[in-house]
C-alpha positions as CSV (number, residue, x, y, z in Angstrom):
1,X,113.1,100.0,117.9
2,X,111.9,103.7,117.5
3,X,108.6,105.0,117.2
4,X,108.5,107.9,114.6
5,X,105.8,111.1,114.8
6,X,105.8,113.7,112.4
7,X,103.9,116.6,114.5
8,X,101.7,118.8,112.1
9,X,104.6,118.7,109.4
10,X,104.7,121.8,107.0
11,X,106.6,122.3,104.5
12,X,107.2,125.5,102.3
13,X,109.3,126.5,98.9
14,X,109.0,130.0,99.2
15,X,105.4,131.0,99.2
16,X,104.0,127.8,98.3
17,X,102.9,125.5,100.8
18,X,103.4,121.5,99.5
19,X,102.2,119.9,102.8
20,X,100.0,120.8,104.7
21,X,100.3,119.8,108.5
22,X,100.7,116.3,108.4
23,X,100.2,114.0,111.4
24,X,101.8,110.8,111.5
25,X,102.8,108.2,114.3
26,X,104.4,104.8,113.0
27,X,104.8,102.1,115.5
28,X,108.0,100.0,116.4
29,X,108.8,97.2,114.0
30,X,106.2,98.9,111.2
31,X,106.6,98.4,107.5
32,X,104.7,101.8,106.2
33,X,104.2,102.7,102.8
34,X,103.7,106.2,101.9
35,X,101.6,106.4,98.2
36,X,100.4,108.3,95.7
37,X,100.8,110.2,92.7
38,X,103.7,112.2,91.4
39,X,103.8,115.7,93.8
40,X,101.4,114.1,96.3
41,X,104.3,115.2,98.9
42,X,105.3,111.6,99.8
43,X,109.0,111.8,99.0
44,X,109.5,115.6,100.3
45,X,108.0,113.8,103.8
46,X,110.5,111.0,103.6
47,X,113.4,113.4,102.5
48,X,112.2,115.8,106.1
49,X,112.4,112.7,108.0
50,X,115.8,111.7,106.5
51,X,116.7,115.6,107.2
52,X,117.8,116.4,103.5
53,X,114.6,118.4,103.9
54,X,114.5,121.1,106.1
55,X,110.6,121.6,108.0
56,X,109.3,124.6,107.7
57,X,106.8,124.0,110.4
58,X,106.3,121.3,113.1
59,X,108.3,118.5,114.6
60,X,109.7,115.1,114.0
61,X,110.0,112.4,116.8
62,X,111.5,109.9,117.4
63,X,111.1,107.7,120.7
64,X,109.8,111.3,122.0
65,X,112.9,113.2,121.0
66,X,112.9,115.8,118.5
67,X,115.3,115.3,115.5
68,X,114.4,118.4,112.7
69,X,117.2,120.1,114.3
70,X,119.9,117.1,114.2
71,X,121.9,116.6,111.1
72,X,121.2,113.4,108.8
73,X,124.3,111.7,110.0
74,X,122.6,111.9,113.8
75,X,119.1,110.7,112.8
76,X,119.7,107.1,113.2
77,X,118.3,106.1,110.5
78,X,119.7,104.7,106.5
79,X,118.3,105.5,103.5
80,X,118.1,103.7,99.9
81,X,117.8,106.0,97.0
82,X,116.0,105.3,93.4
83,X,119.8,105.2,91.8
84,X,121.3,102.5,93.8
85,X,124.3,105.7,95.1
86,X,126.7,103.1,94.6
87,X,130.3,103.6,94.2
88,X,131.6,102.5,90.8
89,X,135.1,102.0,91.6
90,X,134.6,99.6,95.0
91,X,133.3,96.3,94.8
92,X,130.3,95.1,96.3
93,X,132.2,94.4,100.2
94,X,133.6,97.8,99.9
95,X,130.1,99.5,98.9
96,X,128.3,97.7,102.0
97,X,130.9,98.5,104.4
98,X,131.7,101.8,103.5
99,X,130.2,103.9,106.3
100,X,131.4,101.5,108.9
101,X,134.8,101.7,107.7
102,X,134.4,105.9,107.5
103,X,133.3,104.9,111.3
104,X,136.6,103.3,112.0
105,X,135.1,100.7,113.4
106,X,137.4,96.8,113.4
107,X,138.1,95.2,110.8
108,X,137.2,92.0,111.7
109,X,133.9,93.5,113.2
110,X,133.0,95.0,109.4
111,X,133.9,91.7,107.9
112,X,131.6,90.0,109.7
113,X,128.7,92.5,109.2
114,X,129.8,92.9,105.4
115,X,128.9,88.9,105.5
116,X,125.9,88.7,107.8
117,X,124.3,91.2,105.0
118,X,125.2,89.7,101.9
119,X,123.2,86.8,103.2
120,X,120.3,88.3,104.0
121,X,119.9,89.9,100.5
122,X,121.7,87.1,99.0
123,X,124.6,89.0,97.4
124,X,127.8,86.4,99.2
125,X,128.9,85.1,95.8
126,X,129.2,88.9,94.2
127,X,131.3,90.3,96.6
128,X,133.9,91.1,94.5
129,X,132.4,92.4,91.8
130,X,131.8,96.4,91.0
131,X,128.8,97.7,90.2
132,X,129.4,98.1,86.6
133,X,129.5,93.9,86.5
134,X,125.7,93.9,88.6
135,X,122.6,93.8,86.8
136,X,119.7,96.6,88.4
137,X,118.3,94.0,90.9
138,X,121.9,92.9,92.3
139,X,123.0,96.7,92.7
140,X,119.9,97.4,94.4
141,X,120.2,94.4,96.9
142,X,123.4,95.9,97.4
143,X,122.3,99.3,98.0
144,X,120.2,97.6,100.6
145,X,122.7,95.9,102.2
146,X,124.7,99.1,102.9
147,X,122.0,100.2,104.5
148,X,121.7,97.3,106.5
149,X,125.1,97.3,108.0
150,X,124.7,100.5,109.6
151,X,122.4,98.5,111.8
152,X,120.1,101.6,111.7
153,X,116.6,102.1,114.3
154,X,115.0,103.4,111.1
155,X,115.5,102.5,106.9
156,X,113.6,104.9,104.7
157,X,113.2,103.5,101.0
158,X,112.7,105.9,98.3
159,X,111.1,104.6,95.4
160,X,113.9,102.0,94.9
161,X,112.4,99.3,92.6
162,X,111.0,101.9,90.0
163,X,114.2,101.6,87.4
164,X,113.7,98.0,87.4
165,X,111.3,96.0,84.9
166,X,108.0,94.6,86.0
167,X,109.5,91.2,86.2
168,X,112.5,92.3,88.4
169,X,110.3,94.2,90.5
170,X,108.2,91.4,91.5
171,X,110.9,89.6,93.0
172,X,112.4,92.8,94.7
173,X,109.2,92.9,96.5
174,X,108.9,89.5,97.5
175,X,112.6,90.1,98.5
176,X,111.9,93.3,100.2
177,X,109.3,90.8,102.1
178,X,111.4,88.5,103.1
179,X,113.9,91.4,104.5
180,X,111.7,93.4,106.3
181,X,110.3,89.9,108.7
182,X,114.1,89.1,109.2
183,X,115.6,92.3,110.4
184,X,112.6,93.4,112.3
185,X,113.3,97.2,111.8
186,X,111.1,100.5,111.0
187,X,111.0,100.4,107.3
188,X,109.3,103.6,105.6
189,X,108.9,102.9,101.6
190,X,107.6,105.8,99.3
191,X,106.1,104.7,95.9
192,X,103.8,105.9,93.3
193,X,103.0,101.9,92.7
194,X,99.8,100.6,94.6
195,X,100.5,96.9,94.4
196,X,103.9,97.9,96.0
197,X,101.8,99.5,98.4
198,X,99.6,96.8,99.3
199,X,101.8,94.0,99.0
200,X,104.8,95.6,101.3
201,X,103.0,97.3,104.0
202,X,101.4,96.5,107.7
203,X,100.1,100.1,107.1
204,X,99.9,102.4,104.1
205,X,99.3,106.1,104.3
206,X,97.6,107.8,101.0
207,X,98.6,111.0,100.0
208,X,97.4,113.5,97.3
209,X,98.1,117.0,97.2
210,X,100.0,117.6,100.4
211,X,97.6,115.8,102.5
212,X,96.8,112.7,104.3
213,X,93.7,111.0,102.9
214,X,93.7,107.9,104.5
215,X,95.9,105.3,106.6
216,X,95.1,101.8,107.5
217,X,95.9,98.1,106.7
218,X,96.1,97.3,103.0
219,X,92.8,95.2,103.6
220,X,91.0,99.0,104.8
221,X,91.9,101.1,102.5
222,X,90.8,98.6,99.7
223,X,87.4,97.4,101.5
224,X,86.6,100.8,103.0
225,X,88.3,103.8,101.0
226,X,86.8,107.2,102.9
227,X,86.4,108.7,99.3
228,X,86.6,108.8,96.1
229,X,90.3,109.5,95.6
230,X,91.4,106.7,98.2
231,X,88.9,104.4,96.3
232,X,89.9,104.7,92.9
233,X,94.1,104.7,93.2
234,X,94.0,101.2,95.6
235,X,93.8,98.7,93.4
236,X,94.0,97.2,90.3
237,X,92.2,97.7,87.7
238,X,90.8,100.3,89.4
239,X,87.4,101.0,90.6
240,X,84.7,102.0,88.3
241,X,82.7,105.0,88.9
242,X,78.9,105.7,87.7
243,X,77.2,109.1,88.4
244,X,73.4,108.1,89.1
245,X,70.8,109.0,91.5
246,X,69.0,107.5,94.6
247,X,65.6,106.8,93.5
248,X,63.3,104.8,95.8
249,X,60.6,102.4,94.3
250,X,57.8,100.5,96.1
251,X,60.0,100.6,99.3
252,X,63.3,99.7,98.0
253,X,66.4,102.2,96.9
254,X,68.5,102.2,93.7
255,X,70.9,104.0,91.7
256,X,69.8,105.0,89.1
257,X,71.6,107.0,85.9
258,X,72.7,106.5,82.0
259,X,72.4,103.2,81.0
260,X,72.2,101.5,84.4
261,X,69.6,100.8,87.5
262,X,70.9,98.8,90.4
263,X,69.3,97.8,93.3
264,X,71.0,98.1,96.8
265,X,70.8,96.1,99.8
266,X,71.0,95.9,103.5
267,X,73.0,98.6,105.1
268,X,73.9,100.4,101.5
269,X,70.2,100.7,101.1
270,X,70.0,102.5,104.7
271,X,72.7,104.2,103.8
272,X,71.3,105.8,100.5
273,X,68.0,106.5,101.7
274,X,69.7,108.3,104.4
275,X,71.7,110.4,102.5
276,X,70.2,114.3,102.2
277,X,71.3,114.5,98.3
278,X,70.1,112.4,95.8
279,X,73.0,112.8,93.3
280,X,75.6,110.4,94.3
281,X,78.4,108.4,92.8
282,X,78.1,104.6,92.9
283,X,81.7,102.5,92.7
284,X,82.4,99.0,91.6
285,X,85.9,97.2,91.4
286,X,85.9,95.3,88.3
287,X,86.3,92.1,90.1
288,X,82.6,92.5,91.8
289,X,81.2,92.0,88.4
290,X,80.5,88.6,87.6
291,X,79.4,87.0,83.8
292,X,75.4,86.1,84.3
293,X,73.1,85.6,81.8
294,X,70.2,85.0,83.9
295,X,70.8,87.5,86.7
296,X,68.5,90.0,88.6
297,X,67.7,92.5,85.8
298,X,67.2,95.1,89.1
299,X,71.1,93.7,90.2
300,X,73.2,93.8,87.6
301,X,74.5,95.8,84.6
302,X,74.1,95.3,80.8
303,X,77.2,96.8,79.5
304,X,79.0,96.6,75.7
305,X,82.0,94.9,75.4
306,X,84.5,96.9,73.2
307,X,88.0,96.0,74.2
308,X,89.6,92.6,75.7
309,X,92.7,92.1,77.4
310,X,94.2,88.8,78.3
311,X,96.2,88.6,81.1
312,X,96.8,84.8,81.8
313,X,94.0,83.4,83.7
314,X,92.2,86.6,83.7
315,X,90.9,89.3,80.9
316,X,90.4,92.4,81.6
317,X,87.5,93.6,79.6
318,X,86.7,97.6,78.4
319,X,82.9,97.8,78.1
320,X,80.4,101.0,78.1
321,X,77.7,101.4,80.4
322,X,75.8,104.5,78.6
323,X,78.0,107.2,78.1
324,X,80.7,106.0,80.3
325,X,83.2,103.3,80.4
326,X,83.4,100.3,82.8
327,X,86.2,97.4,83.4
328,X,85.0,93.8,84.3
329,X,87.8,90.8,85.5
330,X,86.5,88.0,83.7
331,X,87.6,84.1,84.0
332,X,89.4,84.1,80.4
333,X,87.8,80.7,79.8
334,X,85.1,82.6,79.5
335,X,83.7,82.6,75.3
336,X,84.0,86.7,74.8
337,X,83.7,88.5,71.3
338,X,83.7,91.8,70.5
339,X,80.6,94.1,70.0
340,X,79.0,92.0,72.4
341,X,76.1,92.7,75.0
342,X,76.6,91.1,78.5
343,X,75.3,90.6,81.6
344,X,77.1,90.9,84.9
345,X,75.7,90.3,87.9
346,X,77.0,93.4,90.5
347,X,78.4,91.8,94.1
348,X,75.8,93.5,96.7
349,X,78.5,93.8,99.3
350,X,81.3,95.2,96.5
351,X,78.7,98.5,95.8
352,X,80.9,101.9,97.6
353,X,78.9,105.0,97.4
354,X,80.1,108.4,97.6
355,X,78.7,111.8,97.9
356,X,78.7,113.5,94.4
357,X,79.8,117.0,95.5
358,X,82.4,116.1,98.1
359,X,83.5,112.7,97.1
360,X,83.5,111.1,100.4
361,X,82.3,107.8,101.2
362,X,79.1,107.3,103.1
């Protein structure tokens, strides 16, 4: 399969410059997920690699050989679109096969593919069927299938489960899954949604305002976010944030601000003390706060509770910590009422800090 490398990309719309010299290498066989929020430049990188973009500065690669120049159609690569692109009046077998057939390639060759892919995205028994007669998860399988019998080095996904409900979505993914480990091909997937992000990829790529913040494995990015940005869009609920300030006492360092005073530990402490400025901004993720009445007063947080949500298993509760607000995952077994004042004990090893001014992690 092809490696991909997108050589200090640029792009321009007249004057204004949306990315910004993006760098980029994805490896053979690579699910990568390229997130972030709404005009991050994540599809406008997808659409230069697919060539409905043109590049305005730099290069794209692949296996070594430059493409920007090639027409879509010579790229080697298949693309799935938000809206499915189907063709109302063909049936499903004439949707997937219909570049092959525009190929003039057999007949019996393309009923054979048209078959092999139905199976794989488990569409055999809909074959006959238009579009019109699908519901949204069927018509995107079958958008996936036609990209799948153009037996493509490269498949570039562009936000294709976000018409469909959360439910439907789910099982797209675990579908999407399943896909990518049987076809074995370079899959590139641009979403806004995080847990699409992190439940998809072998490595996602986080983008916000025309630059790269951060790549890694789902399991970086969420342990070690290299700022602010990075740490609050991965995961969910997202990470709380506390302005305070390092304050050292009788040889050991805390953060300290409004309505909280927490003691670090071990390398953080290091870490902290280390750090030339004193104002800093301490992150939690809402599951590294755990319900404790009798914990450390100097490790923990006494927060408010003013909102709960019950999710199953899990609530999410909305509590204030001072002036600001703080989410906590709680066990939903766990007696809660509103207008309480709790304590929660704050995971040592879940405490990220980050340099006020700039936001990057230390």
């Amino acid at each position: 399969m092809p490696t991909i490398h997108l050589e200090n990309l640029i792009k321009r719309y007249g004057d204004v410059e949306v990315l910004h010299g993006i760098e980029l290498e994805m490896a053979d066989n690579e699910f990568t997920v390229l997130v972030g929020p709404s005009g991050c430049g994540k599809s406008t990188t997808l659409r230069m690699i697919a060539g409905l973009e043109d590049v305005s500065e730099g290069e794209i690669y692949v296996d070594g050989k430059p493409v920007s120049h090639l027409e879509p159609k010579d790229r080697d690569l298949a693309m799935v679109f938000q809206d499915y692109a189907l063709y109302p009046h063909m049936n499903v077998a004439q949707n997937i096969s219909f570049a092959l057939r525009l190929a003039r390639r057999p007949k019996a060759e393309i009923d054979k593919k048209v078959r092999e892919v139905a199976d794989t995205v488990g569409l055999t028994e809909f074959l006959a069927r238009k579009p019109g007669a699908l519901s949204g998860g069927q018509r995107q399988r079958v958008a996936m299938a036609r990209a799948l019998a153009k037996d493509s080095g490269i498949f570039l996904f562009d936000e294709p489960l976000s018409n469909l409900d959360a439910k439907l979505r789910g099982q797209m993914r675990a579908e999407l899954a399943l896909m990518s480990q049987r076809v074995q091909k370079n899959m590139i997937y641009v979403t806004h949604d995080q847990i699409e992000a992190m439940t998809l990829a072998d490595r996602i790529v986080v983008m916000h305002g025309g630059y790269i913040q951060q790549q890694g494995t789902p399991e970086e990015l969420f342990k070690r976010p290299v700022n602010k940005f990075v740490a609050g869009f991965m995961g969910m609920p997202p990470m709380n944030f506390l302005n305070g300030e390092i304050v050292e006492r009788d040889g050991d360092v805390f953060v300290a601000g409004d309505g909280f005073d927490v003691q670090l530990e071990g390398e953080k402490a290091a870490t902290a003390r280390a750090h030339s400025s004193k104002e800093i901004t301490m992150g939690i993720r809402p599951s590294d706060l755990s319900f404790d009445e009798n914990a450390d007063p100097k490790k923990s947080l006494t927060l408010d509770i003013e909102v709960s949500e019950y999710v199953g298993a899990q609530s999410v509760l909305l509590c204030k910590c001072g002036s600001a607000r703080v989410m906590v995952e709680l066990n939903s077994e766990t007696p809660v009422a509103l207008g309480q004042t709790l304590t929660f004990a704050v995971n040592p090893g879940g405490v990220h800090l980050f340099d006020r001014k700039s936001e990057v992690a230390l």
